[in-house]
C-alpha positions in Angstrom: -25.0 -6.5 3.2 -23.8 -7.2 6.9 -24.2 -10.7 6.6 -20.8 -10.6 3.9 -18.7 -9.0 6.3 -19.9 -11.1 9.6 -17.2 -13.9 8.5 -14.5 -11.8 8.2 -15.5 -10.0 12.0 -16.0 -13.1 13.4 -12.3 -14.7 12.1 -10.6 -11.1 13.1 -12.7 -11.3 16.4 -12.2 -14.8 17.7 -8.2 -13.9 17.1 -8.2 -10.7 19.2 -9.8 -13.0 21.9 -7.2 -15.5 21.7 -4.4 -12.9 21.3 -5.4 -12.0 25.2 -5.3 -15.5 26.6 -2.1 -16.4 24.8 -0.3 -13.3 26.3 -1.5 -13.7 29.9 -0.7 -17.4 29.7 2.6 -17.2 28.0 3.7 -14.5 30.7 3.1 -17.1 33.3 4.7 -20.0 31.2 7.6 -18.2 30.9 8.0 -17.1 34.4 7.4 -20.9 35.5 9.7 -22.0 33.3 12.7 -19.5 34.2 11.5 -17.9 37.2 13.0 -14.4 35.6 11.4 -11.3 35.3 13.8 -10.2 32.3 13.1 -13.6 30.2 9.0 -12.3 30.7 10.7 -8.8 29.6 12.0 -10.6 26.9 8.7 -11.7 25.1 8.2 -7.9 24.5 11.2 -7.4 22.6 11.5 -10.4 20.6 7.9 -9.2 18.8 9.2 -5.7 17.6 13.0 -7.1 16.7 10.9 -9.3 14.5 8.6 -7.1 13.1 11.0 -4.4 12.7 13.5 -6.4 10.6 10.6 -8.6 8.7 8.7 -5.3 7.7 11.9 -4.3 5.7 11.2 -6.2 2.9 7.3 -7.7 4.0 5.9 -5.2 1.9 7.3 -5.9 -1.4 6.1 -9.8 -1.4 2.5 -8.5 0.2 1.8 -6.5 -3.1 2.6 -9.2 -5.0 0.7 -11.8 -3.6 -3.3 -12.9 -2.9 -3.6 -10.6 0.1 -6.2 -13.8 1.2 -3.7 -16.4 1.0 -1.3 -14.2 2.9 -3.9 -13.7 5.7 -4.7 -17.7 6.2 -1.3 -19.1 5.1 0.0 -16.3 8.1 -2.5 -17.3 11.0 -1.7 -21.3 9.8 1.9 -20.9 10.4 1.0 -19.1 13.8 -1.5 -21.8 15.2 1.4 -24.1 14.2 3.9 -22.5 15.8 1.8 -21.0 18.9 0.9 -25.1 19.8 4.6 -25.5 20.0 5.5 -23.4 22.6 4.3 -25.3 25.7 6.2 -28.4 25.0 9.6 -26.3 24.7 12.3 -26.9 27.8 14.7 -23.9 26.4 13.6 -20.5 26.8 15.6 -19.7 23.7 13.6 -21.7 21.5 10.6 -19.8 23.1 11.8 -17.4 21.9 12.8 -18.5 18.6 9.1 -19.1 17.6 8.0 -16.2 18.9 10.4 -14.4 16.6 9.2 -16.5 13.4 5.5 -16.2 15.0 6.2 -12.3 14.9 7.3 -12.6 11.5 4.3 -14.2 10.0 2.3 -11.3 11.8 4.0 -8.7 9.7 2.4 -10.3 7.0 -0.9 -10.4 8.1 -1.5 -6.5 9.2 -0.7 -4.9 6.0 -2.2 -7.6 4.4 -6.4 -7.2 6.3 -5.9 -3.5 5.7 -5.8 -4.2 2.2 -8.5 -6.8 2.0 -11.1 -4.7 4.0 -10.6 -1.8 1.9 -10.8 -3.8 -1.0 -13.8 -5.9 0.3 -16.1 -3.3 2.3 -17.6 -0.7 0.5 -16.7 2.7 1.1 -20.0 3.6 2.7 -19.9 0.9 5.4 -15.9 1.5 6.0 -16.6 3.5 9.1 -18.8 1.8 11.2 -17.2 -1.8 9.9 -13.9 -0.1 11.6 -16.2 1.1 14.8 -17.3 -2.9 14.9 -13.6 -4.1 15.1 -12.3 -1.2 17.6 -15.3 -2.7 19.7 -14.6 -6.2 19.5 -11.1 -5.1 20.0 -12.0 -3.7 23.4 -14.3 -6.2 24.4 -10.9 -8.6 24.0 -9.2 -6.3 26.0 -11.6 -6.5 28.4 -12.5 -9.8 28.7 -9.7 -11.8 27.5 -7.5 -11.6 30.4 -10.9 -12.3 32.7 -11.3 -15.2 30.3 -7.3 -16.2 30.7 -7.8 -15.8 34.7 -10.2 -18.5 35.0 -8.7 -20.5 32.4 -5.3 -20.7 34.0 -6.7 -21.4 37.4 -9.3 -24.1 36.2 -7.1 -26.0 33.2 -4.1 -24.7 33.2 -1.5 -22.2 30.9 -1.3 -25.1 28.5 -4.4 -25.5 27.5 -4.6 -21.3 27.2 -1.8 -21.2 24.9 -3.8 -24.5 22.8 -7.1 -22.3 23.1 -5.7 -19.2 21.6 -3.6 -21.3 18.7 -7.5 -22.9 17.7 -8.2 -19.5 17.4 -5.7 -18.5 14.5 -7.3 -22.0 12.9 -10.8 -20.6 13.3 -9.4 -17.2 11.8 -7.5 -19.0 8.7 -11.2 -21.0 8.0 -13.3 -17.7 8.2 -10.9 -16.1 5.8 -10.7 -18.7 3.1 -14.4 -18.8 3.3 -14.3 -15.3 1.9 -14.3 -14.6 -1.9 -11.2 -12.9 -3.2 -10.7 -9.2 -3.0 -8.7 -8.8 -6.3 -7.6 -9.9 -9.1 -5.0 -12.8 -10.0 -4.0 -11.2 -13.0 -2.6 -8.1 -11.6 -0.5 -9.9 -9.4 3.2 -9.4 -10.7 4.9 -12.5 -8.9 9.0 -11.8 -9.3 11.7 -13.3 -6.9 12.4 -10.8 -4.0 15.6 -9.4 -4.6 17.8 -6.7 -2.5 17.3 -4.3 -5.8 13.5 -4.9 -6.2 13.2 -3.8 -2.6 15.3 -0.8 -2.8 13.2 0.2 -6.0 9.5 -0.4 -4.1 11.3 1.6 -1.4 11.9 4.6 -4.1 7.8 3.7 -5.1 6.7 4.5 -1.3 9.5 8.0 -1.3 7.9 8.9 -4.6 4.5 8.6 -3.3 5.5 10.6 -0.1 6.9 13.2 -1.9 3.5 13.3 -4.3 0.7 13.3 -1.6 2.0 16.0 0.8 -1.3 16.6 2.5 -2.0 12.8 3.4 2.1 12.6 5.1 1.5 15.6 7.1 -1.8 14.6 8.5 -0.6 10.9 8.7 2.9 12.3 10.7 0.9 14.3 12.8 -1.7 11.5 14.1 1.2 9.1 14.5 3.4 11.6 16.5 0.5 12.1 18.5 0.2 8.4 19.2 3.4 7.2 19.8 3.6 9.6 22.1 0.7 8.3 24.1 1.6 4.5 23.6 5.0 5.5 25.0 4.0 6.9 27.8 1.8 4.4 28.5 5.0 2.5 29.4 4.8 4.6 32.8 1.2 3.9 33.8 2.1 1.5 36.0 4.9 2.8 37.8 2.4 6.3 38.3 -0.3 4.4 39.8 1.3 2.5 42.2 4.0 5.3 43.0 2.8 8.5 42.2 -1.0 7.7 43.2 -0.2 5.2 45.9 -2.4 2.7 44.8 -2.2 -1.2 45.0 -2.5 -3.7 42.0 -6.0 -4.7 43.0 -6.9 -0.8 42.4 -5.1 -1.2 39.2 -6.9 -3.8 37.5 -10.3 -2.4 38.5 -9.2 1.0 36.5 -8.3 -1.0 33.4 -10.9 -3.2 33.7 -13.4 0.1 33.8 -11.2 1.4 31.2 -12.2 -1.1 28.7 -15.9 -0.4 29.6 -15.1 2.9 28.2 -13.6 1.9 25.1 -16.2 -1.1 24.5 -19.1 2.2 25.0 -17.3 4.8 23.1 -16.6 2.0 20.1 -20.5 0.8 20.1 -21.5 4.7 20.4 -19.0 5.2 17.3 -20.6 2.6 15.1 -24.2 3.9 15.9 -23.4 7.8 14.8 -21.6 7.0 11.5 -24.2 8.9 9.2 -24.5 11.8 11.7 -21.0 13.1 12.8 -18.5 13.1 9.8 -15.1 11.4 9.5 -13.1 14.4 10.2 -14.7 14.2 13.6 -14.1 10.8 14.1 -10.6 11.0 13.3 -9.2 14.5 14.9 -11.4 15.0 17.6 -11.3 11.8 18.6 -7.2 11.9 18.9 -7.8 15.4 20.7 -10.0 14.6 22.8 -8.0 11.0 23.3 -4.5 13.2 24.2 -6.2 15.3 26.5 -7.5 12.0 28.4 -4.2 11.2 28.7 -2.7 14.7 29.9 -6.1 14.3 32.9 -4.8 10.8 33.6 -1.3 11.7 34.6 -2.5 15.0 36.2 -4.9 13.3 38.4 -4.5 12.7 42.5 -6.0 9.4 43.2 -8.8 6.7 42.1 -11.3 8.4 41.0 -9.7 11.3 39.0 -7.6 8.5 37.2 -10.3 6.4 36.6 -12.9 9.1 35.4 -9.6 10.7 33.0 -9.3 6.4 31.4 -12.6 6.0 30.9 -12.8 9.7 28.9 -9.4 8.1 27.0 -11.2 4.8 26.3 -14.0 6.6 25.1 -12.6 8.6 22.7 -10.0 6.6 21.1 -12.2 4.4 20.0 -13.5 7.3 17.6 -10.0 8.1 17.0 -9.1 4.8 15.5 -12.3 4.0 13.7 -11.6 7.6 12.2 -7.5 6.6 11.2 -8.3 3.6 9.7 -11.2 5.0 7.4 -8.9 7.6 6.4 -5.8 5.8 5.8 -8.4 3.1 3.7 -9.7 5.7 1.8 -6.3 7.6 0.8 -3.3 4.9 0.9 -3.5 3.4 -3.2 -4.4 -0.3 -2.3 -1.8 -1.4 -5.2 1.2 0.2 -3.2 -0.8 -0.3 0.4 1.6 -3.3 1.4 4.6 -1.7 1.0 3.7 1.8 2.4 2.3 -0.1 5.3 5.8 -2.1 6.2 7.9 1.1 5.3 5.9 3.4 7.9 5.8 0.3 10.4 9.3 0.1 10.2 9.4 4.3 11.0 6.9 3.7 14.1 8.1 0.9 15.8 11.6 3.1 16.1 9.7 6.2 16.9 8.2 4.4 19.4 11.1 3.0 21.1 12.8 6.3 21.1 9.9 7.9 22.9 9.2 5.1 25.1 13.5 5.3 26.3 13.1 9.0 26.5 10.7 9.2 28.8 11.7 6.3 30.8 15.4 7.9 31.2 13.7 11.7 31.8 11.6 9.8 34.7 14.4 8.6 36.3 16.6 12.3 36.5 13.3 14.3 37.2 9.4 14.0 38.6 7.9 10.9 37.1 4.3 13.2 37.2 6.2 16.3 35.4 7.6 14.1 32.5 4.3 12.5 31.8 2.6 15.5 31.7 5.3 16.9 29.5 4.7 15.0 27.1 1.0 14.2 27.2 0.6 18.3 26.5 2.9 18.0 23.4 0.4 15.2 22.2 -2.2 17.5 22.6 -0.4 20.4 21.2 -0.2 17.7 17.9 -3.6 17.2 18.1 -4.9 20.4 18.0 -2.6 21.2 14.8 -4.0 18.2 13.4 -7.5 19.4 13.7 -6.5 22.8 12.3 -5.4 20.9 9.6 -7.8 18.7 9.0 -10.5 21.2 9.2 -9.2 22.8 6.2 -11.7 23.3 3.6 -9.2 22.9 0.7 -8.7 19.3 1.5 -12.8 18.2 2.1 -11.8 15.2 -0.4 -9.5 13.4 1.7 -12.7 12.5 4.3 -15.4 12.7 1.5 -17.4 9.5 1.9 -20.1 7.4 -0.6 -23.3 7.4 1.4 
């Protein structure tokens, strides 16, 4: 049964690598080429400009398309445009096909979710979605390792070449795969203003039907934009607050992805022993009280020992979300309440992550983080109340 799904980990797998080297090596091509910390700044806003504006009408054409053609036609028109980008002398073009490149990735998220839900069975889902939290972690982990020697021994060209193979490789493994639906369904129409407006209405309906799955879904996304926001301060409280140098830095991310790599293998071993509510809530629990030790910690090893814990656990957290969210989410309307909510997120996000940079700067640094690492937990712990429930056993119910 395993052997069906290896082509579809490998092409996922290989791009998560090549995701790593492209973003170490772009940082440094873009600082060679403008010797400006804000145009490096500037590659991590042109990515959620473009997903926030293409994800407003992304999910209408994804449900009414061949999910796999979506998935290789998106990473051919990103290998295209990623082998561009070292032969560019403006950094405004850079930037330009990094917008476009972000667009075609809007495309391809909602559109995997749907294939692997429609592909792998329900009783494999969970440790299928352990295997790719792990190989996203190992990425994580070795990617930027990889892109170290890389840069050093061939160059930033070449890395930025390497990583646009890998969307190739990905695109190949893909159309290897045998469809996940059927043509027939497929209601192909000419995307108008009104047609999105009216799938928009489809995804309100929904959320107004399913009130269970929107609070449990609200709650474990509050939870985590919290935490991604603040880890726009980890930084800033290691060097600063813990008085550590970038050397010590690396190390605890680097052990940090150990953590993750561990928790994720340990995640896909346990599947038929620990259920999915588990998984999902006391993984983010556990993951948001990592986070609340990290910022309340008072040097190396209290920070380090509070990641690895984080790394550890989220993996269980995410391997948890994404069963759930496969398992409840109607694949027919899966595109569009996929670009709607991502659309929701990435603002949510932004807000958090401008909150608690402007709090930082008018009080303690240390006070803010914790702050708002205990209302993450707070959401947690509500969301295991909730999830908990009796009443609602269906929602996690799995085939064995």
């Amino acid at each position: 049964m395993w052997k069906k799904y290896s082509l579809l980990l490998s092409g996922i797998g290989v791009s998560f690598f090549g995701n790593w080297i492209y973003l170490i090596a772009l940082n440094i091509l873009v600082l060679d080429m403008t010797n400006s910390a804000a145009a490096v700044a500037g590659i991590y806003i042109v990515g959620p400009v473009a997903k926030l504006l293409t994800n407003f009408f992304a999910g209408s054409i994804i449900d009414r398309q061949n999910k796999r053609r979506l998935m290789i036609l998106s990473d051919v028109i990103r290998g295209l445009l990623v082998l561009l980008v070292p032969f560019m002398g403006s950094i405004w073009t850079v930037y330009a096909i990094l917008f476009i490149a972000n667009m075609a990735s809007s495309f391809f998220g909602p559109s995997s979710t749907f294939y692997i839900t429609k592909f792998v069975e329900e009783k494999d889902r969970r440790r299928f979605n352990s295997i790719m939290s792990m190989l996203s972690s190992g990425s994580f982990l070795i990617g930027p390792a990889l892109a170290g020697i890389l840069i050093a021994t061939v160059g930033t060209t070449i890395c930025v070449v390497i990583n646009a193979i890998t969307f190739f490789l990905c695109a190949v493994c893909i159309y290897l795969l045998p469809n996940a639906e059927n043509e027939s369904t497929l209601k192909r129409e000419p995307i108008t203003l009104k047609m999105i407006m009216a799938d928009w209405q489809v995804v309100k309906l929904y959320i107004k039907q399913d009130h269970y799955f929107i609070k449990i879904y609200l709650l474990f996304q509050f939870a985590l934009m919290i935490a991604l926001s603040l880890d726009s301060q980890e930084v800033t409280f290691i060097k600063q607050n813990l008085g550590l140098s970038n050397k010590m830095y690396g190390m605890i991310v680097s052990i940090t992805g150990i953590g993750s790599i561990i928790g994720a293998s340990v995640s896909a071993m346990l599947v038929k022993k620990i259920s999915l509510q588990t998984y999902f809530a006391i993984g983010m629990l556990m993951t948001t009280v990592g986070y609340l030790l990290f910022y309340s910690s008072i040097g190396f090893w209290s920070a380090t020992a509070a990641f690895i814990f984080l790394g550890f656990f989220m993996s269980f957290a995410n391997s948890g979300y994404d069963t759930f969210y496969q398992k409840n989410v109607p694949t027919e309307i899966m595109g569009r309440f996929g670009s709607v909510t991502a659309m929701f997120l990435s603002i949510l996000q932004i807000s958090f992550t401008f909150i608690i940079g402007a709090l930082a700067e008018w009080f303690s640094l240390q006070m803010v983080t914790i702050g708002f690492s205990a209302i993450a937990v707070l959401l947690s712990i509500i969301l295991c109340i909730q999830v908990f429930q009796k009443p609602n056993q269906r929602y996690y119910a799995e085939t064995s």
